[in-house]
N, C-alpha and C positions, 0 to 999 in steps of 0.2 A: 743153461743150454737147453734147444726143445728136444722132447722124447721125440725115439725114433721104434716104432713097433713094428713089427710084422702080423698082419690080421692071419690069424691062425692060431698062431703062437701065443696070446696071451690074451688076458680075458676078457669077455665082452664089457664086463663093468670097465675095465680100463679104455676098450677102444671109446664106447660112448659114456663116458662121463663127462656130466657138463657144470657150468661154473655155479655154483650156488652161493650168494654172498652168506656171510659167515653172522651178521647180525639185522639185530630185529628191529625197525623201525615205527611198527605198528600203533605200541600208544604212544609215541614221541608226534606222530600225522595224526593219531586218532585228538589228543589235548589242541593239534595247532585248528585244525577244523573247526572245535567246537568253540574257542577262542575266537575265530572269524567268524562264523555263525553270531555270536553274541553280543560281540565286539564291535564289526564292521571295521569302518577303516581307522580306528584307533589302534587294532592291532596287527593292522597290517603297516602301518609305521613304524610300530613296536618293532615287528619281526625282520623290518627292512634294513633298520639299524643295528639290531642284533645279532643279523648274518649277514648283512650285505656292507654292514661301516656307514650305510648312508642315512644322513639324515633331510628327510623327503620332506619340503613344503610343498607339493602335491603330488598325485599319485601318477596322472597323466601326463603322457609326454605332448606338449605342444607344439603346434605348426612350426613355429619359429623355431624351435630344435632341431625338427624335422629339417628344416630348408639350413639349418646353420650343419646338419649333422652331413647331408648331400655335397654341400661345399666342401666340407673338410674331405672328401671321397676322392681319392682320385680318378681322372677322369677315362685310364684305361680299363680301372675296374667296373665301373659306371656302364662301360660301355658290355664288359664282358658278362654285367648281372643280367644287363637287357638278353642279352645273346641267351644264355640261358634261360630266362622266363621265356623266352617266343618260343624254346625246344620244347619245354616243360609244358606250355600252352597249348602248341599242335600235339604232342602224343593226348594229353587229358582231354582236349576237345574230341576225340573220338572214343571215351568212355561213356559222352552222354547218355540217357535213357530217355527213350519219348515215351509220353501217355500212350492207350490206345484204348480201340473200342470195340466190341464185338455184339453187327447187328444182325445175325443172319438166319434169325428167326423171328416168326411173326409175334410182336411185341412184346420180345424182349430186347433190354439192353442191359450191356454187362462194361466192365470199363475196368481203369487203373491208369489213377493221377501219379504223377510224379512231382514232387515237391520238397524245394529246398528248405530246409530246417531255418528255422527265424534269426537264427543268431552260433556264431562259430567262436569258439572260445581255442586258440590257438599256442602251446606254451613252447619257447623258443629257451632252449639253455644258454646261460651263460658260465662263468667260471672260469676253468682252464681255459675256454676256448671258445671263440665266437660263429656263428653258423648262421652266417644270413643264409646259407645252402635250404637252413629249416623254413625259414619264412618262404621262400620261393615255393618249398618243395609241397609246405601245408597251406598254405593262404590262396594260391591260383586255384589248386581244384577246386575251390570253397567256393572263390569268385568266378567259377566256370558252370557250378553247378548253379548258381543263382542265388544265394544266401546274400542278404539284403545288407548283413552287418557281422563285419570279421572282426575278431579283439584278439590283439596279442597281448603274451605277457611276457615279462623276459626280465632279470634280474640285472639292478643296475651297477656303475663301478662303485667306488668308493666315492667319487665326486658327484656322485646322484644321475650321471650321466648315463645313457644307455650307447654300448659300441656302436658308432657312425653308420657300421656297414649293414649291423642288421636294420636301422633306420632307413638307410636308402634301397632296401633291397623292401623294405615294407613299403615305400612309395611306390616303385615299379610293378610291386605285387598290386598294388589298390587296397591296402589295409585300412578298414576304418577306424579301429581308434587302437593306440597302444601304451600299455600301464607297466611301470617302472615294478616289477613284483615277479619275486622267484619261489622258488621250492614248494612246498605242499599247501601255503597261505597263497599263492598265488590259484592253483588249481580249491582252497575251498573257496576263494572269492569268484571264481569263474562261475563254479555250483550252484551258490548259494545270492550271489551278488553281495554289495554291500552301499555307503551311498555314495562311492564313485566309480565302482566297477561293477556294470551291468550284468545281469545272470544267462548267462547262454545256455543252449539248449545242447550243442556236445563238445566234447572237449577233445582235443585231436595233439599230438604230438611229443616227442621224447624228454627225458631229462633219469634226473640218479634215481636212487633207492627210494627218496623220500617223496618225487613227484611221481614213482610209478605207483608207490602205495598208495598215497591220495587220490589219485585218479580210481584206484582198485573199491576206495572207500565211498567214493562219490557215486559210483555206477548205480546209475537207478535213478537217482537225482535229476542228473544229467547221463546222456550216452558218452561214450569214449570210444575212442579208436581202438587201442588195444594194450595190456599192461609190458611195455618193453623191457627188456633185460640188458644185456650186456651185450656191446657189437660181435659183431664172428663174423669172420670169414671161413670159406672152406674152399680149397682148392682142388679141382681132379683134374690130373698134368699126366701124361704119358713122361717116356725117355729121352724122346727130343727135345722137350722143355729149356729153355735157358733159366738156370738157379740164382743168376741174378734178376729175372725178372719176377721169377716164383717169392724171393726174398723180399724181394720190396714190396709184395702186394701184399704177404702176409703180415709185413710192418706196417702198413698201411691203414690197417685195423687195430694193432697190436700198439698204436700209437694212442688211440683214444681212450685207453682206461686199463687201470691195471687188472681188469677183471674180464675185459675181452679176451675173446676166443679168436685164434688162429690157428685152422689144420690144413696139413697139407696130404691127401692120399693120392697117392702114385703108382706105378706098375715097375719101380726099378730102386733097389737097393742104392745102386751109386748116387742116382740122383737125391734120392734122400741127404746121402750123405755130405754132397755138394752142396746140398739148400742149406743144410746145418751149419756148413764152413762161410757160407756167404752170409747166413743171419752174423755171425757174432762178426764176420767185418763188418755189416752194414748198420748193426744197432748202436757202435760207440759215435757215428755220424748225425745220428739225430738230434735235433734240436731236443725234444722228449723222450730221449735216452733210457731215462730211469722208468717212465712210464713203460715203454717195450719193453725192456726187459724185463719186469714181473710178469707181463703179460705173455711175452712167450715163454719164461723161467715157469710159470706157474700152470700156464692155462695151455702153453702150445701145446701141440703133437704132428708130429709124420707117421702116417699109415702106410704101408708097402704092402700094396692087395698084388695077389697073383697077375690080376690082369684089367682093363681099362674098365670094362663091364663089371667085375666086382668092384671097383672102386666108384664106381656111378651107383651101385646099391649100397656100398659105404653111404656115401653122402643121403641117400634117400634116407639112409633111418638115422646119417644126424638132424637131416631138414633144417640146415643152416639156411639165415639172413640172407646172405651173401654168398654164390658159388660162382667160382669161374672156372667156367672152361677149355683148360689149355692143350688144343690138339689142332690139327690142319685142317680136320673135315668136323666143327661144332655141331654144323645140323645134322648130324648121321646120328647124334647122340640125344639130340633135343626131346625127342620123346621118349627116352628111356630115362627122362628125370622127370619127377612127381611132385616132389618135397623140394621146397625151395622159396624164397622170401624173390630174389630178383636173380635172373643169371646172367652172367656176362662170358658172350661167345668169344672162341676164339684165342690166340696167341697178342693180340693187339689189341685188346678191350679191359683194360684193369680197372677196379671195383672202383675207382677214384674218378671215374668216367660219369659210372653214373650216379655218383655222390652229389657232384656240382653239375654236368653241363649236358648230358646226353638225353635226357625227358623224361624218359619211367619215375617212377617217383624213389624216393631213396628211403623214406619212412615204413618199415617193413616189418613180417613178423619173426621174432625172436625167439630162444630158447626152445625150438623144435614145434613150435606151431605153425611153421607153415604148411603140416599137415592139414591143418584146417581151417588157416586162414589166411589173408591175401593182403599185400600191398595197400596203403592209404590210396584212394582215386576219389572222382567225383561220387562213387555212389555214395563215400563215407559223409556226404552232406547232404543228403535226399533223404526223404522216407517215400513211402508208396502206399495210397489209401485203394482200396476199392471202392466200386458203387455198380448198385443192381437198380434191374428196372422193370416190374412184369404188369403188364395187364391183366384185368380182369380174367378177361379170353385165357392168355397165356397161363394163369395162375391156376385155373382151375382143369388143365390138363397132366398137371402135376403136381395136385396139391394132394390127391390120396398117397401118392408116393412118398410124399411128406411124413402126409401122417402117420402111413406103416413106419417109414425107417426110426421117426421119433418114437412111437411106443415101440420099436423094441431096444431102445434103450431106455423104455420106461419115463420117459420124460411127456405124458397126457396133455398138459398145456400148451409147448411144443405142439404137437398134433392138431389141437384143438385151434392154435390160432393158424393155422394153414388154411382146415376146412372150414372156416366158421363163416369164411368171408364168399364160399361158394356154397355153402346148405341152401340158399332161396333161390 
């Protein structure tokens, strides 16, 4: 059953404790790395039959998969991927970045390119559960930002086959090439390449313990989006709230893994109480039953804050994933939240909205970093070069300014190559 606290009453370590998995993967990804590194794709067959059951005569999934894997799709879900890429499409087309230039002194020029990174290394989980939602949600900004060549990776079944749907959702996205390869050998092959899976320059997307350590391991190699943790949702619902709606959105999370987070803070005792009674009917209906329950047995909580506004700086210093907002009037609150991966306004906007079908992206940051960091978008596949430009003229109107500020940080040659080019 979830804990029910009253913030006040009991300690801070209790209200924000957060899920820390209980073991260490590190040199279990540090040996699988160094084995792809060495290996190539010898041991990435190795590793595909000895965690996936499959035994792979090639790594790559072919066209003919592709067009066999689309047909097997049904054709209202086909219809429904589209629907959602075009949402996913119009909100990221307006994160663009354009170049620009600044002339507005006599010759100088100043600037900043913007440019898509050469190659996007995209990891798509499979296992319990299949997410063509990921392909959509990481592959479009990539191919909006301009990135010439997308690579997924995605673990396949037992019959070497990869889930139909994330295949068809990787055609509508414009994926170029997609390789049968999960867990931590999948993200070293992205890093590092091997001679059938090409080496990308960042690696972007979610998966367990052992794809988020790899990824942790890789940084520097390759760029990465950012190390995910466990889903969370966090809920701030006043007293009008309906507890069946509060219940299912926190099951909604509470379904993906037993180590997700589901809170709920509220302004009203009873309602707590009612959430609590409507969780334990609604959790024995789950298809993934056993998964919610550890996760709310272990990880939930209800928070009962005095009033709407503490419970809105509750949520700021959890700086959950996921918040929604359940009250009449959302935008009256919208800026008095800080912290937060994606929020969802309102009594009719549940986190499932913008999972699969509403545009923001759903790839977000986790375990209280959305303190200081942001949602996956198109910047996550750009870099930004500068470039300078001075004449002669121009250079030598400020090149003793050079030189003083270089020598007094002591650096002579600094200075010297400022003035050297105006002494005649």
């Amino acid at each position: 059953m979830i804990k029910i606290m009253k913030y006040g009453e009991v300690s801070a370590d209790d209200i924000f404790a957060r899920v820390v998995p209980e073991f260490d993967v590190c040199d279990i990804v540090s040996g699988i790395i160094k084995d792809v590194r060495e290996n190539g794709d010898s041991a990435l067959y190795k590793y595909c039959e000895k965690f996936d059951g499959a035994k792979l005569s090639s790594l790559e999934v072919t066209k003919e998969e592709i067009d066999e894997a689309v047909a097997a799709v049904e054709v209202e879900f086909l219809e429904i991927l589209e629907k959602a890429a075009a949402n996913i499409r119009k909100f990221h087309e307006k994160q663009v970045r354009n170049s620009f230039i600044i002339n507005d002194e006599t010759g100088v020029v100043m600037g900043q390119k913007v440019i898509p990174v050469d190659r996007a290394g995209l990891y798509v989980p499979g296992g319990t559960a299949a997410y063509p939602s990921t392909v959509l949600m990481d592959s479009i900004p990539a191919k909006i930002a301009g990135v010439p060549e997308v690579v997924i990776t995605t673990p396949p079944g037992r019959d070497g086959k990869v889930n139909p749907v994330i295949l068809a959702a990787a055609k509508i996205a414009g994926v170029d090439k997609i390789f049968k390869l999960g867990g931590a050998q999948a993200i070293a092959a992205l890093a590092y390449g091997t001679e059938s899976v090409p080496k990308v320059d960042k690696i972007v997307g979610p998966g367990n313990a052992f794809v988020a350590e790899a990824k942790r391991q890789v940084y520097g190699i390759v760029s990465i989006d950012m190390i995910a943790g466990p889903s969370e949702i966090l809920i701030v619902a006043d007293s009008a709230s309906d507890p069946r709606h509060l219940a299912a959105d926190l099951l909604s999370q509470a379904e993906h893994d037993k180590l997700a987070s589901a809170v709920l803070v509220c302004d009203s005792m009873a309602l707590a109480e009612a959430v609590s009674a409507e969780l334990e009917r609604q959790i024995p209906l789950l298809e993934r039953a056993e998964i919610a329950r550890a996760s709310i047995d272990n990880n939930g909580k209800i928070i009962v804050a005095e009033d709407l506004m503490a419970a809105i700086e509750i949520a700021n210093e959890i700086a959950p994933e996921h918040l929604e907002l359940c009250v009449d009037n959302p935008f009256d609150y919208l800026d008095a939240i800080r912290h937060a991966g994606s929020i969802f306004m309102g009594r009719n906007c549940p986190e499932a909205l913008g999972d699969y079908f509403a545009g923001p992206n759903h790839t977000l940051p986790t375990s209280g970093t959305a303190k200081f960091s942001s949602p996956l978008s198109v910047d996550d596949f750009v870099k930004k070069t500068q470039y300078t430009y001075f004449t002669r003229d121009a250079l030598a109107k400020v090149a003793r300014d050079v030189e003083y500020f270089a020598k007094k940080e002591g650096l002579t040659a600094h200075a010297k190559s400022a003035v050297v080019r105006i002494e005649n």
